[in-house]
C-alpha positions in Angstrom: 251.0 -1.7 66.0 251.6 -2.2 69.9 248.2 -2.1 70.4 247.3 -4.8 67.8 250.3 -7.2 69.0 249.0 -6.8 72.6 245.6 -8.0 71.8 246.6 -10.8 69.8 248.9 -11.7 72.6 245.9 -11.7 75.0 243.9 -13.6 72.3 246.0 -16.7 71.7 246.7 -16.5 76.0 243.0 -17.0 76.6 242.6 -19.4 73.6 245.4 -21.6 75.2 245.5 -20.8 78.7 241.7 -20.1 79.3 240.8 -18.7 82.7 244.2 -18.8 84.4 245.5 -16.1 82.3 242.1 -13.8 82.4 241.9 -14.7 86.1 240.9 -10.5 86.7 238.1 -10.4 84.3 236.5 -13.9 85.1 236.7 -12.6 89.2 235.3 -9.2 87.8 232.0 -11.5 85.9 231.6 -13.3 89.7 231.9 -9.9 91.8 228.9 -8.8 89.5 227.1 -12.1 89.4 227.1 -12.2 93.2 225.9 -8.5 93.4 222.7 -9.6 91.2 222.1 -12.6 93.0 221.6 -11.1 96.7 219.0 -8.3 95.1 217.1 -10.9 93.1 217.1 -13.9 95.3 215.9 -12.6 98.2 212.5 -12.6 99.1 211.6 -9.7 99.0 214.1 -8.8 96.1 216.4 -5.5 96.5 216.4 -4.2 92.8 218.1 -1.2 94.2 221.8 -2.1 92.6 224.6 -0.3 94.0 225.6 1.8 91.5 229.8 1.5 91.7 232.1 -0.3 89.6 234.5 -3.4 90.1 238.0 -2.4 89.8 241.1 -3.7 90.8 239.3 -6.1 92.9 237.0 -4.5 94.9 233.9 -1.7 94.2 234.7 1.6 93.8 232.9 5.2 93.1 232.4 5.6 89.5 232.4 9.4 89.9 236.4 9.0 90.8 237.2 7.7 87.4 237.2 9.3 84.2 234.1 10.0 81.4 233.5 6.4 80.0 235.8 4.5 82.3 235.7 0.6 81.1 237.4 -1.6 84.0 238.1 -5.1 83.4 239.0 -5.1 79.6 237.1 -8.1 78.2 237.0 -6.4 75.0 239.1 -4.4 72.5 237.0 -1.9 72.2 235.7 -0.3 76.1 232.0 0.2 74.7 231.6 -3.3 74.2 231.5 -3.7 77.7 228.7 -1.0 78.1 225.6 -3.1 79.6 227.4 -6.2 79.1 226.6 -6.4 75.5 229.6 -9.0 74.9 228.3 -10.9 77.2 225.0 -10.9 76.0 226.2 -12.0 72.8 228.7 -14.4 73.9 226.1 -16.3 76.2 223.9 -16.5 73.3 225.7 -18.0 70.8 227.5 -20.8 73.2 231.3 -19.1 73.3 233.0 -18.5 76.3 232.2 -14.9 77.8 235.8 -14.2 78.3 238.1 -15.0 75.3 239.6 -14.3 71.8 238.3 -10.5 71.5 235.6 -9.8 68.8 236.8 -7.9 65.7 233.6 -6.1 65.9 232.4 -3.1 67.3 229.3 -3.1 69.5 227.0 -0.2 69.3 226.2 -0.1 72.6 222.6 1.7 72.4 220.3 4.5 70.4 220.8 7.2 67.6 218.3 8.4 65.7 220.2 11.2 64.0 222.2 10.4 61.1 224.8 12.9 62.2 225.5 10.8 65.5 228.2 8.8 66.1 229.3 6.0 69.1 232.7 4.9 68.2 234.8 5.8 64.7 235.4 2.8 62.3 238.8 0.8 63.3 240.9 -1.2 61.3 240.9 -4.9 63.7 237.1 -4.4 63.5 236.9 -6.8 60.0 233.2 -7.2 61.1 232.3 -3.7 60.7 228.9 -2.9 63.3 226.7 -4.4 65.2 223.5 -2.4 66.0 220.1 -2.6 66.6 218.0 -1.4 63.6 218.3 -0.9 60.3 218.1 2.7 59.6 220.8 2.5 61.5 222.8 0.0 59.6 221.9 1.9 56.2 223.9 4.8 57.7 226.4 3.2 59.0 227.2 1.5 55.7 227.0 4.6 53.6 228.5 7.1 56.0 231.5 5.0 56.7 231.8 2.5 54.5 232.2 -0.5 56.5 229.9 -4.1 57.0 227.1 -2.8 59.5 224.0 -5.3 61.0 221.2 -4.8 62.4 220.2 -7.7 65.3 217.4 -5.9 66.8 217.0 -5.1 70.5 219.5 -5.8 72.8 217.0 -6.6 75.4 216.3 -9.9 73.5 219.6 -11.6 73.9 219.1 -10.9 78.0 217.8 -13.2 80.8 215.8 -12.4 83.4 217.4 -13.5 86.8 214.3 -15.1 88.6 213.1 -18.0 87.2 209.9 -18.8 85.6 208.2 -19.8 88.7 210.0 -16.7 90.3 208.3 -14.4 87.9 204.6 -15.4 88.0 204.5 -15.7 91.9 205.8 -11.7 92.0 203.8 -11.2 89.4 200.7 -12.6 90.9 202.1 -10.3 94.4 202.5 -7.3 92.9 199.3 -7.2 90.6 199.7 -4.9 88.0 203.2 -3.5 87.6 204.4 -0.3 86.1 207.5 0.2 85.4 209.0 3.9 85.3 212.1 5.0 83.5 212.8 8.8 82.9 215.4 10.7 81.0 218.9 10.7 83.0 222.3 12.6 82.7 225.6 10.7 81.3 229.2 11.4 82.0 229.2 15.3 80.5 225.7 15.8 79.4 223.3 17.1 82.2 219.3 16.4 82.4 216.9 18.0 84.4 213.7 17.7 85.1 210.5 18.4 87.6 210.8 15.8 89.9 207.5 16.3 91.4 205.5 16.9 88.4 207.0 13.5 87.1 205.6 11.6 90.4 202.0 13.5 89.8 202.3 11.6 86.4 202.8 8.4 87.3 200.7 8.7 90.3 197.5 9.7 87.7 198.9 7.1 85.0 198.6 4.3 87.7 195.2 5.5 89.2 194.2 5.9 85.4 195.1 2.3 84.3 194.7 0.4 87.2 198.2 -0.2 88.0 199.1 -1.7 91.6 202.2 -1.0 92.1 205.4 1.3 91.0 208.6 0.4 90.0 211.5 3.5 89.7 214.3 2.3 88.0 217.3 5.4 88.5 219.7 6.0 86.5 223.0 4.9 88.5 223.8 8.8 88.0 220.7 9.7 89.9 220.5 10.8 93.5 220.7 7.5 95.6 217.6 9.0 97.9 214.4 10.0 95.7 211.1 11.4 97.3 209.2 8.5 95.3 205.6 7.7 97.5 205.5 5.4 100.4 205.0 1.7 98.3 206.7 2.4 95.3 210.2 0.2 94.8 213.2 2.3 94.0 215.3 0.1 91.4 219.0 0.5 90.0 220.6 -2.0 87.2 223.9 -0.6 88.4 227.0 0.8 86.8 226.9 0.7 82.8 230.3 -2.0 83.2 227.6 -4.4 85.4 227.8 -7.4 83.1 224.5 -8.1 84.2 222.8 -4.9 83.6 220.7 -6.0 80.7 219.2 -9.0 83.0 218.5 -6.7 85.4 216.8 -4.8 83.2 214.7 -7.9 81.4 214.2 -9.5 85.1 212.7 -5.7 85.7 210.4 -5.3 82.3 209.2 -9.2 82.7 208.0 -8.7 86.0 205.5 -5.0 84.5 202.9 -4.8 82.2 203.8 -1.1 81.3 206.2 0.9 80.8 206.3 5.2 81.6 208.6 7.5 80.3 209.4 10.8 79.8 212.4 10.2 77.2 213.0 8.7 73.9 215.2 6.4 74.3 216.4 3.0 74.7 214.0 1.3 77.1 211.1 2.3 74.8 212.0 -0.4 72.4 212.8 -2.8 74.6 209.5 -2.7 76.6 207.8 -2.8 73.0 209.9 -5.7 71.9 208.5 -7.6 75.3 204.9 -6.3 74.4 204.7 -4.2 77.5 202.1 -0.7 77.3 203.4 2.3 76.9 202.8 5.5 78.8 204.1 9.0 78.3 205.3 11.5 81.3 204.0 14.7 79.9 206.9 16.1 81.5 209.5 17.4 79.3 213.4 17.3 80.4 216.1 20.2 80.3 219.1 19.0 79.0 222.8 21.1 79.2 225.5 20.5 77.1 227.8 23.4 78.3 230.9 20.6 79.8 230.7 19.4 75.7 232.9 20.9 73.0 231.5 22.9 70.9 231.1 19.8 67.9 230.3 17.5 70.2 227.5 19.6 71.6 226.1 20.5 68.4 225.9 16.8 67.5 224.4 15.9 70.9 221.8 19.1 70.3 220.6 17.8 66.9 220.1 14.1 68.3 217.9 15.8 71.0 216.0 17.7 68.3 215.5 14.3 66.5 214.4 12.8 69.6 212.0 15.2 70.9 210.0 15.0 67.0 210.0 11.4 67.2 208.5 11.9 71.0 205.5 13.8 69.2 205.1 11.5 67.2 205.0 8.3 69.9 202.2 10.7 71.9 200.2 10.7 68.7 200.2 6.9 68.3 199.4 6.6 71.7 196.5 8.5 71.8 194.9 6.0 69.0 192.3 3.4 69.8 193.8 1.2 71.9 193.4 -1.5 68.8 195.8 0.6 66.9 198.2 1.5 69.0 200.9 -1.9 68.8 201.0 -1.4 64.9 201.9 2.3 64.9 204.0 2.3 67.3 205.6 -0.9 65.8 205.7 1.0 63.1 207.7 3.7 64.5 210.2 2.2 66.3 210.9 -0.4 64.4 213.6 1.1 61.9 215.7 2.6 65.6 215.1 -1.2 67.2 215.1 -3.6 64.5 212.1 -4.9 66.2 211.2 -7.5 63.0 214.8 -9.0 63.6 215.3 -12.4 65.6 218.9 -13.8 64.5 218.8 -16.8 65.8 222.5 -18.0 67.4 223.7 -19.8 64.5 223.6 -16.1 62.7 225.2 -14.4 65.3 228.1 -16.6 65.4 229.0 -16.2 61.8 228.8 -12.6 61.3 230.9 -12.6 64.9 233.3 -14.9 63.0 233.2 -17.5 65.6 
């Protein structure tokens, strides 16, 4: 009950009093926005984000805070602020990015196992879910019980921060443009991998497809130094609170053709929903779930399991004539992405209740 009269306290407060009450958050959005803006509009650009997070008005370590640590409460619910999916949202849909909280909860990237969960259902979420695809949806609708729709990728509702111009001039620099994004640790779940053997990958993917140049984009829980060849650009969309890290992320996948990867997850669908190649790292990651209890890890083992089949699967379609590769691998993504799905702003809005 405190909790809910707090929140409607803070709703009616930014409904009436607008940015002078959320004065924190709004300054948190410009720290951010700044921080994009020097990488990106720069010539050349720096896509090497800092990884820390903005709290209490300044940057600070985000291996001093605890395991999901959501600065800057924008949101109800501290996921939503994962990636800067409110915002994304928000921006969309024409409402101000800092306001009445959403009575919805943001699932703030991939499951493919049934058994997986991001956040339990809550009682001020009247809106139920919000996730990508529809396999999804379906489970969420008969496993909890609650309203659950799919909007496809997330990537879509993103905006690159160069502008048109901006993008075909680097685009026309660089050449071709691989981008590179490999499986990564988070908060108590370890991966590992052969570092080398992943660079002898992408090294032969590039000479094999005639890519000129290398994009790395680390995982803000990554070593800040990697032993990536002379030319390559190291990348970073920052902290997971970096409201921007989706644009960083679009401004990143507009300016490749293809996309490599040694992990199922999120990026694949994105870099298929922007009709980018796709390239597999025959590499395969260790992952250790020992800091996890004991449900917890078993959940987080049969997710991996999932993943791994569905990664068999992907290096089948991708070893199809190349004039049937988009459809079957449209084909299999498409129930995790939702990659059919274009809402347009007017639909957003009104299952956000706005």
């Amino acid at each position: 009950m405190k909790d809910t009269l707090r929140w409607q306290t803070i709703a009616w407060g930014r409904i009436l009093f607008r940015t002078r009450l959320a004065r924190s958050e709004w300054e948190a959005l410009k720290a951010w926005q700044g921080l994009v803006h020097q990488a990106y509009q720069g010539n050349p650009i720096q896509p090497n984000l800092c990884h820390d997070l903005w709290h209490q008005d300044q940057f600070q370590k985000p291996d001093a805070q605890k395991a999901f640590f959501t600065p800057n409460r924008r949101e109800r619910e501290p996921s939503s602020h994962h990636y800067g999916h409110d915002i994304q949202l928000k921006r969309y849909c024409g409402l101000p990015l800092v306001g009445a909280p959403l009575e919805v909860l943001l699932e703030h990237g991939l499951k493919v196992a049934k058994s997986s969960r991001f956040e339990a259902p809550k009682a001020w979420a009247k809106q139920g879910y919000l996730c990508m695809g529809p396999l999804r949806a379906r489970w969420l609708q008969e496993e909890q019980a609650v309203p659950a729709h799919p909007i496809g990728p997330w990537i879509r509702f993103a905006k690159p921060l160069l502008t048109a111009k901006q993008l075909q001039l680097y685009r026309e620099h660089w050449g071709k443009t691989l981008l590179v994004v490999l499986a990564h640790s988070w908060d108590q779940v370890e991966r590992s991998m052969d570092l080398k053997a992943c660079i002898d990958a992408v090294s032969s993917i590039a000479d094999q497809y005639g890519y000129l140049k290398v994009v790395w984009l680390r995982h803000w829980k990554d070593p800040l130094s990697l032993p990536i060849p002379d030319g390559w650009i190291t990348a970073c969309n920052g902290h997971r609170s970096n409201p921007w890290f989706l644009d960083s992320l679009r401004t990143l996948l507009e300016l490749s053709d293809g996309l490599a990867s040694n992990a199922f997850g999120t990026h694949l669908g994105y870099a298929t929903a922007l009709k980018k190649n796709l390239h597999w790292i025959n590499v395969t990651a260790k992952q250790d779930l020992s800091l996890l209890a004991a449900t917890k890890a078993q959940e987080e083992q049969i997710e991996w399991q999932e993943r791994q089949r569905l990664s068999e699967e992907l290096i089948s379609a991708l070893k199809l004539p190349f004039d049937q590769q988009a459809l079957a691998i449209h084909q299999l993504l498409d129930p995790y992405w939702g990659l059919s799905i274009q809402p347009s702003p007017a639909e957003i809005a009104k299952i956000l209740g706005r």
